[in-house]
C-alpha positions as CSV (number, residue, x, y, z in Angstrom):
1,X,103.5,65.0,134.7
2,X,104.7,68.0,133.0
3,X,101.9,71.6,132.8
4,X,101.3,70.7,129.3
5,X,100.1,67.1,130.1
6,X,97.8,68.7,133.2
7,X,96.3,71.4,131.4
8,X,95.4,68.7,128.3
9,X,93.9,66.2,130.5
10,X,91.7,68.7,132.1
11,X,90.8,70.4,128.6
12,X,89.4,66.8,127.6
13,X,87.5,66.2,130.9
14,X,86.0,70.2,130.4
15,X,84.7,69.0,127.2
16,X,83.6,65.5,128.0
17,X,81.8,67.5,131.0
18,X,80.5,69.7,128.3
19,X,78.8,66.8,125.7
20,X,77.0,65.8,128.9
21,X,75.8,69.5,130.8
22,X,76.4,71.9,128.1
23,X,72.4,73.0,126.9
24,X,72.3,72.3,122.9
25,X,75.9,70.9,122.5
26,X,74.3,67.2,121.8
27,X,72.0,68.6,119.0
28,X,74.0,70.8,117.4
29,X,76.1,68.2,116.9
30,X,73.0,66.0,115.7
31,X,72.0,69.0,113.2
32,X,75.8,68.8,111.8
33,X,76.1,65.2,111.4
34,X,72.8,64.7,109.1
35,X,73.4,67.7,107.9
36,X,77.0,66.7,105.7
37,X,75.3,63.1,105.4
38,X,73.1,65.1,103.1
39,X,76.1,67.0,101.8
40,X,78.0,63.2,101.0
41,X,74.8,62.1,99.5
42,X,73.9,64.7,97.3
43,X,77.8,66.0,96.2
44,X,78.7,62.0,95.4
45,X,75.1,61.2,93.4
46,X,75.6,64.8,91.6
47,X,79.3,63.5,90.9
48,X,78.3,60.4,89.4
49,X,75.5,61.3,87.4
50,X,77.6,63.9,85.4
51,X,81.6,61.5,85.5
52,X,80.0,58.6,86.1
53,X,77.0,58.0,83.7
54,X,76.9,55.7,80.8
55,X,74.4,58.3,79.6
56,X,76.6,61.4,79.8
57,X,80.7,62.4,79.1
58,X,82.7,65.0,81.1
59,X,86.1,65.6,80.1
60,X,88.8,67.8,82.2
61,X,87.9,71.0,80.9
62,X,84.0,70.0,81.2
63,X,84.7,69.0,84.8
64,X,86.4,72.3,85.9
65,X,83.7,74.6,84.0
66,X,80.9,72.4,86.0
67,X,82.4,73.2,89.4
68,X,83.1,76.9,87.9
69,X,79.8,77.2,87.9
70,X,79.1,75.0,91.2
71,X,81.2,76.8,93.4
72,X,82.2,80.3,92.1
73,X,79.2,82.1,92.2
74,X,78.3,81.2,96.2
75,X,82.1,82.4,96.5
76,X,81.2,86.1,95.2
77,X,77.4,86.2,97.4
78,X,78.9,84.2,100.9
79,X,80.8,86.7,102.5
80,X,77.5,88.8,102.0
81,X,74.9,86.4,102.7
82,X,77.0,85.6,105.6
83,X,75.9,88.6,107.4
84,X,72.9,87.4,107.8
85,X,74.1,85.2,110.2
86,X,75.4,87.8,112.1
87,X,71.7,89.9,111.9
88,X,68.9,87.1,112.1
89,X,68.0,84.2,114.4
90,X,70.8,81.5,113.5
91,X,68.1,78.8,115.1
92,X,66.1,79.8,112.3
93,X,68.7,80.1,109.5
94,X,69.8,76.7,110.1
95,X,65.9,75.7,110.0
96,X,65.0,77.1,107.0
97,X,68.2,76.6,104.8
98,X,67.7,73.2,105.6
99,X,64.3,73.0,104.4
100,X,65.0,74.9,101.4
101,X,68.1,72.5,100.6
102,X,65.7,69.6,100.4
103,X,63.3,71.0,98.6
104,X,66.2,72.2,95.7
105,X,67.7,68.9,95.9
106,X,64.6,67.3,95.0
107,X,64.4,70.1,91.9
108,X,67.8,68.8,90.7
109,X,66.5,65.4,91.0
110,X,64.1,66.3,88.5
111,X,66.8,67.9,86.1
112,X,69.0,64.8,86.3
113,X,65.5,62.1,85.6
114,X,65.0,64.4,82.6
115,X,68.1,64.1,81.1
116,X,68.8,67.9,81.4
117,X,72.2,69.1,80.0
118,X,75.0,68.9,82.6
119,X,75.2,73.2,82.5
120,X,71.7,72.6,83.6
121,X,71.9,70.5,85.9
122,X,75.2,71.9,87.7
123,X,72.8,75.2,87.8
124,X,70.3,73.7,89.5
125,X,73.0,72.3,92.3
126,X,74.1,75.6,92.6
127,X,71.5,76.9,94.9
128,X,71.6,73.4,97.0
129,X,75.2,73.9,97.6
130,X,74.8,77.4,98.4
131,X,72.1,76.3,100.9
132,X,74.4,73.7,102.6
133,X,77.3,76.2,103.1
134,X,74.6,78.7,104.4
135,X,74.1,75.8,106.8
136,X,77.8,74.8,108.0
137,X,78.3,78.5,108.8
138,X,75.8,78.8,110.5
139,X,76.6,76.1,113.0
140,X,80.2,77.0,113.0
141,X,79.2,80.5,114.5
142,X,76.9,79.0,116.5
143,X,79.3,76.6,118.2
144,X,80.7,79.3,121.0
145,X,77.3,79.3,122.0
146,X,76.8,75.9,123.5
147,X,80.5,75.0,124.0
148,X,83.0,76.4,127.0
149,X,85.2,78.2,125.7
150,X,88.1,76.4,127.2
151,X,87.6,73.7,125.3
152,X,86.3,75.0,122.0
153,X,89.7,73.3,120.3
154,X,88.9,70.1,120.9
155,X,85.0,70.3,120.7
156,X,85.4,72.2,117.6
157,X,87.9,68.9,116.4
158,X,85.4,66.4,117.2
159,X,82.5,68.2,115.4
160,X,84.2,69.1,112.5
161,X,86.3,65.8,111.4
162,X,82.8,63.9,112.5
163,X,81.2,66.0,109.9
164,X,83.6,65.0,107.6
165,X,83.3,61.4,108.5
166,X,79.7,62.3,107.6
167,X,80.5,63.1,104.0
168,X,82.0,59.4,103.6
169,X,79.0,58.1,105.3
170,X,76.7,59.7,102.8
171,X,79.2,58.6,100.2
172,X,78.9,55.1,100.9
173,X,75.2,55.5,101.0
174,X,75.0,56.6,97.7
175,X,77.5,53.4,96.3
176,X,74.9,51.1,97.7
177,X,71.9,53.2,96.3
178,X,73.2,53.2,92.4
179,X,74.1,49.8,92.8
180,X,70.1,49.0,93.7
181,X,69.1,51.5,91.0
182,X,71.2,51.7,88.8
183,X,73.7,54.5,87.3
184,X,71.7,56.1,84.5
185,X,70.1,59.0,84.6
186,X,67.0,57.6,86.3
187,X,69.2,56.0,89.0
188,X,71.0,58.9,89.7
189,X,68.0,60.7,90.2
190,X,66.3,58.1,92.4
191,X,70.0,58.3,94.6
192,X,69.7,61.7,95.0
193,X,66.5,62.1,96.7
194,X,67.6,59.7,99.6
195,X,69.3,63.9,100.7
196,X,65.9,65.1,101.2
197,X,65.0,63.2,104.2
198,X,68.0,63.9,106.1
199,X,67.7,67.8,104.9
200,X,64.5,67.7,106.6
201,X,65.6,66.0,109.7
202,X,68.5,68.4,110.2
203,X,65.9,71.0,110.0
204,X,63.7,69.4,112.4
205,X,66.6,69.5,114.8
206,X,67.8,72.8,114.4
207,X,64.1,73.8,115.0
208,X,64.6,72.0,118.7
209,X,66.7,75.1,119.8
210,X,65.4,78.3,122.0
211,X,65.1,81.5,120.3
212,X,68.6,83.1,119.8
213,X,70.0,80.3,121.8
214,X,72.8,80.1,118.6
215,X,73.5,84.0,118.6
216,X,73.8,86.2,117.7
217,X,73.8,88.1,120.5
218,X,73.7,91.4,119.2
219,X,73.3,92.2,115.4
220,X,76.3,93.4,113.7
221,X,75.0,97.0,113.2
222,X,71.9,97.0,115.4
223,X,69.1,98.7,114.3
224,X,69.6,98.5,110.3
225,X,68.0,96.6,108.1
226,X,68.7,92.7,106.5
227,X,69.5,94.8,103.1
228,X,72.4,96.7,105.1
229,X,73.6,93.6,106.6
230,X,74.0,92.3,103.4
231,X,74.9,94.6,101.2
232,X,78.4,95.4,103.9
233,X,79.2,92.1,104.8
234,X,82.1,91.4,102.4
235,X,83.7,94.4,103.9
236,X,82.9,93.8,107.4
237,X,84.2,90.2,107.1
238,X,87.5,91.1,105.0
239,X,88.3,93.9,107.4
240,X,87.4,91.7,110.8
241,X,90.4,89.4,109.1
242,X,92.8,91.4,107.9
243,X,92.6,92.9,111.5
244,X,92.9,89.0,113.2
245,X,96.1,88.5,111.6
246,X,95.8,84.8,113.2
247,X,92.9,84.4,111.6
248,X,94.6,85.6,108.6
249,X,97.4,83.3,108.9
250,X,95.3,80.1,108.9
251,X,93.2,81.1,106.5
252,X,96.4,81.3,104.2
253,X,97.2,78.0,105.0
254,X,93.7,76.6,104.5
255,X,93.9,78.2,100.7
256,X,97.3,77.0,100.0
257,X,96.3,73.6,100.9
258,X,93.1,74.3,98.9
259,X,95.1,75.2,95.8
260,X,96.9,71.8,96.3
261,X,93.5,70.0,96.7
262,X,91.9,71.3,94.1
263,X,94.8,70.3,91.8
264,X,94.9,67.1,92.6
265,X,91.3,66.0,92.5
266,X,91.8,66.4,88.9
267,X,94.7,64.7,87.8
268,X,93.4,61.6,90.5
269,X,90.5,61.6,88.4
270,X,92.4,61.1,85.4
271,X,94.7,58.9,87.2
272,X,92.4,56.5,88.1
273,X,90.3,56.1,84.7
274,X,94.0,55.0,83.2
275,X,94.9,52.7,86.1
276,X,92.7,49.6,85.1
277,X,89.5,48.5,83.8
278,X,85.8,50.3,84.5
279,X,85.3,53.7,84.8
280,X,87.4,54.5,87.9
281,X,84.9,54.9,90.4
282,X,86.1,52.0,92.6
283,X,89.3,53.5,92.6
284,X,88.3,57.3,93.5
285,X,86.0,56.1,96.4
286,X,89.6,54.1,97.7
287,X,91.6,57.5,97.5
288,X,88.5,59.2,99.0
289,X,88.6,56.7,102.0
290,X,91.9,57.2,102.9
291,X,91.4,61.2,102.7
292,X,88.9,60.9,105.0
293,X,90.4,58.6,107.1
294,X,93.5,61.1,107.2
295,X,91.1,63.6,108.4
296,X,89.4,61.7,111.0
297,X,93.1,60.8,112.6
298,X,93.2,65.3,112.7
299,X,90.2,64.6,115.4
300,X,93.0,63.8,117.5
301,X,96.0,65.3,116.2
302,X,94.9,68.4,116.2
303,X,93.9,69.0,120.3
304,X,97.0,67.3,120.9
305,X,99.3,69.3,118.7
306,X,97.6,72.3,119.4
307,X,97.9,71.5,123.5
308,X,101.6,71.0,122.8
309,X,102.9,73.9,120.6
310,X,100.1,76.3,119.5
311,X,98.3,76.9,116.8
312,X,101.3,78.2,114.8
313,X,103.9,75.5,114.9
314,X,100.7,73.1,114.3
315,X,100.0,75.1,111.0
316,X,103.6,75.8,109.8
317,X,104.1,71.9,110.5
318,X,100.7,70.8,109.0
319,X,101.9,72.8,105.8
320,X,105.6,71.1,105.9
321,X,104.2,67.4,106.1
322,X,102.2,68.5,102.7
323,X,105.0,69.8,101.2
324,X,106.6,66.2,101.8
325,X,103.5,64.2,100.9
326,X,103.0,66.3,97.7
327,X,106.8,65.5,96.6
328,X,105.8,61.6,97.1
329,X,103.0,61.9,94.3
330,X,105.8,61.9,91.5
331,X,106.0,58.3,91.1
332,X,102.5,57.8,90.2
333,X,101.8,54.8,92.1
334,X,98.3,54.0,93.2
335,X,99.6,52.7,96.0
336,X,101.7,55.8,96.7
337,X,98.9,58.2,96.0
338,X,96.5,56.7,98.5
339,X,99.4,57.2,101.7
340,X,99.6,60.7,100.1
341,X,96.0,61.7,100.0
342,X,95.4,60.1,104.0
343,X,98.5,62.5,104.9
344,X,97.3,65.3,102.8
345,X,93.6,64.5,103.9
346,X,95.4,64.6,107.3
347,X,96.7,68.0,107.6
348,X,94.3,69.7,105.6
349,X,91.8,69.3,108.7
350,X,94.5,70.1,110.8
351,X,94.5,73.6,109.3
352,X,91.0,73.7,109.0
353,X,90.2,73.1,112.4
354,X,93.0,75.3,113.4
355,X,91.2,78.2,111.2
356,X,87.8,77.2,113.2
357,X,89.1,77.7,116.4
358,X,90.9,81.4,115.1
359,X,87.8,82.3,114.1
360,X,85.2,81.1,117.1
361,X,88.1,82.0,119.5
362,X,89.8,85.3,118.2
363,X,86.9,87.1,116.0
364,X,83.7,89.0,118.1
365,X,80.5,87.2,117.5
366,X,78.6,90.1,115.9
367,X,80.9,89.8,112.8
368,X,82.0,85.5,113.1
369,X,79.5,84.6,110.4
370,X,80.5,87.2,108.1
371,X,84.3,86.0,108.5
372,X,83.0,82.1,108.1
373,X,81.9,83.2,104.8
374,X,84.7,84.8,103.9
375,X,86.7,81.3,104.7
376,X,83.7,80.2,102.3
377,X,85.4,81.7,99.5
378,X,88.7,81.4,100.1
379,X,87.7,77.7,99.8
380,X,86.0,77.7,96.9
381,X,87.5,80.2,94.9
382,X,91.1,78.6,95.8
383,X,89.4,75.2,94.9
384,X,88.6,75.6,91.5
385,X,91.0,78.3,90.3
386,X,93.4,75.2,90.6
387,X,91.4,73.1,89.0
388,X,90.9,75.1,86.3
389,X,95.1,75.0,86.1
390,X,95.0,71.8,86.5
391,X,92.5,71.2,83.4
392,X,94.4,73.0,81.3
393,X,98.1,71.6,82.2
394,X,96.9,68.0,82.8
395,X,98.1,65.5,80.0
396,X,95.7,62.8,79.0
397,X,97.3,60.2,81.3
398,X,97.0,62.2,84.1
399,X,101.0,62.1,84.8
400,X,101.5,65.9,85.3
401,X,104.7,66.6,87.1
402,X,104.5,70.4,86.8
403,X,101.0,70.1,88.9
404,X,102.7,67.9,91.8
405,X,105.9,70.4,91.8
406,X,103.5,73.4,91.8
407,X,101.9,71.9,94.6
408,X,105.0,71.5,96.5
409,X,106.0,75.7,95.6
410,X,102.3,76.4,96.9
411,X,102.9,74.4,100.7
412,X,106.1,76.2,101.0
413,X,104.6,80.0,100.0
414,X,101.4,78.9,102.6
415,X,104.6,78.1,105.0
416,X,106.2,81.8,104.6
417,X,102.9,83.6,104.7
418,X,101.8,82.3,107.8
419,X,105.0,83.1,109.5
420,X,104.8,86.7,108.4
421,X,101.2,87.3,109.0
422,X,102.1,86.0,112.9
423,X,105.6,88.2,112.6
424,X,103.2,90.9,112.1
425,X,100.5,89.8,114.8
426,X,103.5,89.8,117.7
427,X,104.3,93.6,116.1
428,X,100.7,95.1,116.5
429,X,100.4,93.6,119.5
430,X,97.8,90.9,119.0
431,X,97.0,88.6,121.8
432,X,99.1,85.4,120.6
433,X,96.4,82.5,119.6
434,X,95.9,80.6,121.9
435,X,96.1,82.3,125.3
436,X,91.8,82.2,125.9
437,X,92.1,78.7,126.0
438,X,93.1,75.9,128.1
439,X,93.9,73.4,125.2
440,X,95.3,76.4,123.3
441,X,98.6,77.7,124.6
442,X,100.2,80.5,123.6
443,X,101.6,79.9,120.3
């Protein structure tokens, strides 16, 4: 048995040790999982009541302006809000962002029963999904904090692509809920509020953990008050990356593969309403599966990979296999595109859990939630600048070649950046990612 095998074996039992001893590991865990089967549940019942209603019409353009106005504007306030996570109890972040998330989701509820206009409606969301993000990174900093550090790689795996699993759990909830009340407006409503109970469970849990038992452990900028923390924290996170350049480097491949994403959720939404009969919703939940499944599959990829070559041949092959999937989408084959989106699905948590680790491992913890929020928008802002592209490029059958190639150009640019933000790393010096860990060798 070669080193590699050794040290992996003993990384695993570390972390199985640690879901048994480690004080809070269990229920953070808890908090995360209802918390994104409240994300699935409210994100696919929102989804549906605005594509998927009899009673309402959204076409491309529509769709990108909605999650425009969904997504951008968290984007801009994150990486400042973020520092709050970095100044005040995260225990009690987590507690009350919770609470507050349930009781806006049951405001949107309201908006949707009413037959509100989708701007509305989508404005109403906005402060739920702002709320759930507050929530993921929040427990994403706090996750040094009950896990060995040795281990974080594949702790951080397990949590995260369980989370995800999460958001097909709540998906599924919310098929089975409009099919008991229906699609209309009404029914949508009635499908969203099923989020409110598991907001206010997640909450509950959170509320389980000691004082400060989540960090941080000192303030970023001690002393000064919630306004300060605010009103610096886009700088404080930009400048803790842009001085991490491994933490730089996978967040380039995370928003390349964003870019990608975003893309394509459009033109499969198209796709699939020209395929066959209905609306298309069977059809989106099937490619939606087979993402998830892809990323579920990166639960154990990703340790292993990671174990094996480090963090930076995992990325610059995670980004590769994209580039390849991507190319496959030019046919146009339902068949085709479902492979495609449980390899792209794949490797997208690959890098995303690579960019976890970078940042629990590699950043200090008075500034980690500032830089979770800048990865915030670096999703979101990559998310729906392409699908903006995408909405005004895509033809009304959905068969846009230029998209697919773009999408192949952006995997290979992700490719080259992240190989010169590491060039760089070895020139400055920085500690190669990797070397504080036991399932994380030096890249």
């Amino acid at each position: 048995m070669n080193s590699t095998e050794v040290s992996h074996r003993r990384g695993w039992s570390v972390f199985l040790d640690s879901l048994r001893h480690s004080p809070g590991l269990g229920r953070l865990l808890f908090v995360r999982l209802s918390s994104q089967v409240t994300d699935g549940i409210f994100q696919a019942a929102l989804v549906g009541s605005i594509l998927f209603n009899p009673e309402r019409h959204a076409d491309p353009l529509a769709v990108a302006g909605g999650l425009a106005v969904l997504l951008l504007p968290y984007s801009l306030i994150g990486p400042f809000a973020g520092a709050l996570l970095d100044h005040w109890d995260r225990r009690n972040v987590l507690l009350y962002a919770n609470l507050l998330r349930g009781a806006i989701i049951g405001l949107v509820a309201i908006a949707v029963a009413s037959g509100a206009p989708d701007l509305v409606v989508l404005i109403s969301a906005l402060a739920a999904t702002g709320a759930s993000r507050f929530v993921a990174a929040g427990l994403s900093a706090g996750l040094p904090h009950v896990a060995k550090r040795e281990v974080i790689v594949a702790i951080n795996a397990l949590f995260t692509t369980l989370g995800g699993a999460m958001l097909s759990v709540g998906l599924g909830i919310t098929l089975g809920l409009r099919a008991i009340f229906g699609d209309d407006n009404s029914g949508s409503a009635l499908t969203m509020l099923a989020g409110i109970v598991l907001a206010v469970v997640s909450g509950g849990l959170a509320h389980g953990f000691r004082p400060l038992q989540l960090g941080p452990d000192e303030p970023d900028d001690p002393g000064k008050s919630a306004f300060h923390a605010v009103s610096v924290g886009l700088w404080h996170g930009a400048r803790a990356v842009a001085s991490h350049k491994t933490v730089a480097a996978a967040l380039s491949a995370i928003g390349a593969h964003r870019l990608v994403f975003g893309m394509n959720t459009l033109m499969i939404l198209v796709l699939t309403r020209q395929m066959g009969p209905g609306d298309g919703l069977d059809r989106v939940s099937l490619v939606i599966g087979f993402t998830g499944a892809g990323a579920l599959l990166a639960a154990v990829v990703t340790p292993l990979a990671v174990a094996r070559v480090g963090r930076y041949l995992t990325l610059m092959c995670a980004l590769g296999v994209g580039a390849v999937a991507e190319v496959t989408v030019l046919g146009f084959h339902f068949a085709v595109i479902c492979g495609s989106a449980f390899v792209l699905g794949l490797i997208g948590q690959v890098a995303k859990l690579c960019g976890d680790v970078a940042m629990q491992v590699d950043v200090g913890d008075a500034v980690r939630g500032q830089v979770f929020s800048v990865q915030d928008a670096v999703f979101n802002m990559a998310y729906v600048g392409a699908v903006t592209v995408a909405a005004l490029a895509i033809p009304v059958d959905g068969h846009a070649t230029v998209l697919v190639v773009l999408g192949v150009v952006i995997y290979l640019v992700g490719m080259v950046t992240v190989r010169a933000l590491y060039n760089r790393a070895e020139v400055t010096g920085e500690p190669a990612a990797g070397q504080q860990a036991v399932t994380d060798p030096a890249a």
